[in-house]
C-alpha positions as CSV (number, residue, x, y, z in Angstrom):
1,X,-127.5,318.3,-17.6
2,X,-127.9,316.7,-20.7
3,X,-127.5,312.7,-21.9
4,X,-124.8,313.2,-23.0
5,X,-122.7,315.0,-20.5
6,X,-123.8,312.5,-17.8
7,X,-122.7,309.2,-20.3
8,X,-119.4,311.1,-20.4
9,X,-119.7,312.0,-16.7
10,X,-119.5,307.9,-16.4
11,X,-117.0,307.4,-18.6
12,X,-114.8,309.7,-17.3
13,X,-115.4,307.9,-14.1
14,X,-116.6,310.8,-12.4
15,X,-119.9,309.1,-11.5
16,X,-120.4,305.6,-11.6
17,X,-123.1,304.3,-13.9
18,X,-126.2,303.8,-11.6
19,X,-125.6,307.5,-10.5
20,X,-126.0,308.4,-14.2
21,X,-129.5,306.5,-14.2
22,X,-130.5,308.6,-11.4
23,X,-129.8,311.3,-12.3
24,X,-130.9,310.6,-16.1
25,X,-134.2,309.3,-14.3
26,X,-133.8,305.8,-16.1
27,X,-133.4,302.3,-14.4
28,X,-129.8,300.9,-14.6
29,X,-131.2,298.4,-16.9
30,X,-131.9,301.4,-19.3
31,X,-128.3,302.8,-18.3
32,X,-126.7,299.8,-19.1
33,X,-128.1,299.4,-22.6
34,X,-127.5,303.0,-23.7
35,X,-123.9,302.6,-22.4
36,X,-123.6,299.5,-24.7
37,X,-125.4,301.9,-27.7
38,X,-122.8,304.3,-27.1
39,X,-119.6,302.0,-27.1
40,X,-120.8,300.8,-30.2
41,X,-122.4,303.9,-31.9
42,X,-121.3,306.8,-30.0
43,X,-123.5,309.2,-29.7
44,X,-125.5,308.5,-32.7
45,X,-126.2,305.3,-31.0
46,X,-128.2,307.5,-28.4
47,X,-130.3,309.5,-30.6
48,X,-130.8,308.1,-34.0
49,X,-131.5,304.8,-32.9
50,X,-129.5,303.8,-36.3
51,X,-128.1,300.5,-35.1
52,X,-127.4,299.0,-38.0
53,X,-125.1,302.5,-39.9
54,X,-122.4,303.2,-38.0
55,X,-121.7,307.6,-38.8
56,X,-119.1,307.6,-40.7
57,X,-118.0,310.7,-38.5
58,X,-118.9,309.3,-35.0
59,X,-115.7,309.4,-32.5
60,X,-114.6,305.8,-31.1
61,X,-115.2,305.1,-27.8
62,X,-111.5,304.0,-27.1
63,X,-110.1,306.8,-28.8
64,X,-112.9,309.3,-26.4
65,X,-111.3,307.6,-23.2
66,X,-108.0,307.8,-24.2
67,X,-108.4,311.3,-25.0
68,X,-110.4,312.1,-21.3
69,X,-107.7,310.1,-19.8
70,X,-104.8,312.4,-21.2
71,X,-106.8,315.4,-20.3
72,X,-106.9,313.6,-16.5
73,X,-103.6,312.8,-16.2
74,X,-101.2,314.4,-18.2
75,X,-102.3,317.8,-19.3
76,X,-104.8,318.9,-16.9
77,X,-103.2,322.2,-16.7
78,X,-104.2,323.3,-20.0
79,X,-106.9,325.4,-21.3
80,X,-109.2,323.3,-24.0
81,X,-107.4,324.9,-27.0
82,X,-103.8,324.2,-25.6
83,X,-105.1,320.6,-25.2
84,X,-106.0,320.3,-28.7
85,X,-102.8,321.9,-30.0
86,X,-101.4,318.9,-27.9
87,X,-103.4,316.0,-28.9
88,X,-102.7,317.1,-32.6
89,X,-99.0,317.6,-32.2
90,X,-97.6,315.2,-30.4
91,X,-100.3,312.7,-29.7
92,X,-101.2,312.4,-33.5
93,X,-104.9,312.5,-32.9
94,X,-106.9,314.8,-35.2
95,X,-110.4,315.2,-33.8
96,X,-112.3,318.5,-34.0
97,X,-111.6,321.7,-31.7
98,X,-115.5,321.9,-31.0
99,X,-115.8,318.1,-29.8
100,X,-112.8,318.4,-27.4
101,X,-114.1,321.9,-26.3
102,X,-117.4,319.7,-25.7
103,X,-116.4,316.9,-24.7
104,X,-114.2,318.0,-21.4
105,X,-116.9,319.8,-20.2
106,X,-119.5,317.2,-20.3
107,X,-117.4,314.7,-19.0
108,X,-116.5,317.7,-16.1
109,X,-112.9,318.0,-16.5
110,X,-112.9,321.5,-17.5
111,X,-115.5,324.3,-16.0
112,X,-118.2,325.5,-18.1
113,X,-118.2,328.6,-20.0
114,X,-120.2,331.4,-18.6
115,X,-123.3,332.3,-20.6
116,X,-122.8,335.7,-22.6
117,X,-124.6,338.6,-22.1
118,X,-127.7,340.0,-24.2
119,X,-125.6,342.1,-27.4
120,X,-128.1,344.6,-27.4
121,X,-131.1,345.0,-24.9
122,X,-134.3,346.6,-26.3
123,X,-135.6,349.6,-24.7
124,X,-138.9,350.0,-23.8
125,X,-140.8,352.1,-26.6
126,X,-141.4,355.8,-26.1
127,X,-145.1,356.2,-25.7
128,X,-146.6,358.2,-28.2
129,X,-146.8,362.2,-28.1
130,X,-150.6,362.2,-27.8
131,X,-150.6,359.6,-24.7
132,X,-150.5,360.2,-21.3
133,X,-147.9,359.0,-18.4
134,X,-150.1,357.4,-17.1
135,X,-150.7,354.4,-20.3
136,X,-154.4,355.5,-20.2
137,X,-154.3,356.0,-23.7
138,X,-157.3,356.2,-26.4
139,X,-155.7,357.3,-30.1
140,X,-156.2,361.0,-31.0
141,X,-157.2,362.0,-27.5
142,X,-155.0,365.4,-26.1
143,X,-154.6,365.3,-22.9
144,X,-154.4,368.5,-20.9
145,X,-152.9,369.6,-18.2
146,X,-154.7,368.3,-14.7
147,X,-155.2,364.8,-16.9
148,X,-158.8,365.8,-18.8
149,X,-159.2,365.1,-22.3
150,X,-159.1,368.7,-24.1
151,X,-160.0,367.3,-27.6
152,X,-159.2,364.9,-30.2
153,X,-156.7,365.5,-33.0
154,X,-157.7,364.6,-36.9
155,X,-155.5,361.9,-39.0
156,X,-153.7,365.0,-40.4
157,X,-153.0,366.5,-37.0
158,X,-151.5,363.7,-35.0
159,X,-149.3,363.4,-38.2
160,X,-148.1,366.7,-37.5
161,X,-148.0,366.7,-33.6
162,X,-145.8,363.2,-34.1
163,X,-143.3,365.2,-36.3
164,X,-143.0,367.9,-34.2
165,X,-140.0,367.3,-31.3
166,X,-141.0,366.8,-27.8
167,X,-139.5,369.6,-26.0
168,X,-138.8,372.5,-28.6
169,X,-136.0,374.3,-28.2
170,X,-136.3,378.0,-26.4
171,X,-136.1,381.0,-28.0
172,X,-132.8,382.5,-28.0
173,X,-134.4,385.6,-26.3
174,X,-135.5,383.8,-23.3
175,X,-132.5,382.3,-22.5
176,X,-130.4,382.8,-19.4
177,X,-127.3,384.4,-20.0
178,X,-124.8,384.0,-16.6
């Protein structure tokens, strides 16, 4: 869990604030102070340690509460986009889609999404025509049939043998006709 979710855990009065030191692994001195930080700064007042600037984009921390405390009590039946819709219509308050859709997780209102899965998954490579099943393999060497090494193909030759398909197609002759 990160800082931040925790401070918002505690703010949300989910946790009280010694909870969020444990589990932070800070002494509730240290808690206290960063909980001062972020009333003041937000979460820039956590990170960049920019007391004196205030970010000019930072979210108040009365307007944070109030917004975790309509989610709580009011609307807690809505999805995270619903709740935005909300706060912007009829509440008048005009912060970003991504920090609510942040922000009521981390302050565990709202259940996590699930992580999404890999788009593509490599395959593992096709070993090369000239190596055996095996992964024994030493570049050029033909392996024959029982496993012994037959010979070793030229530069030009493995070339060739890599162009060539793995399993030709039969003749038409030898085909079974049913």
């Amino acid at each position: 869990m990160k800082v931040q979710e925790v401070i918002l855990r505690a703010m949300a009065k989910r946790i009280t604030w010694w909870q969020a030191a444990e589990i932070v692994g800070i002494s509730d001195r240290w808690m206290r102070r960063w909980r001062e930080r972020y009333q003041e700064f937000g979460y820039d007042g956590l990170f960049d340690k920019r007391r004196g600037k205030a970010s000019p984009r930072r979210v108040p921390m009365a307007l944070a509460e109030q917004v975790l405390q309509f989610y709580r009590e009011k609307y807690f039946d809505l999805n995270v986009l619903h709740f935005h819709q909300k706060l912007v219509e009829e509440h008048g308050i005009r912060l970003s889609y991504t920090w609510v859709k942040l922000a009521l997780p981390g302050a565990g209102l709202v259940a996590r999404e699930r992580k999404r899965g890999v788009h593509r998954k490599r395959r593992q490579r096709r070993p090369p025509l000239d190596e055996p099943p095996g992964g024994d393999h030493q570049p050029g060497r033909v392996v024959g049939e029982a496993g012994q090494g037959v010979g070793r193909l030229g530069r030009h030759q493995r070339q060739v043998a890599l162009r060539r398909p793995r399993h030709p197609p039969e003749p038409l002759d030898r085909m079974h006709h049913s």
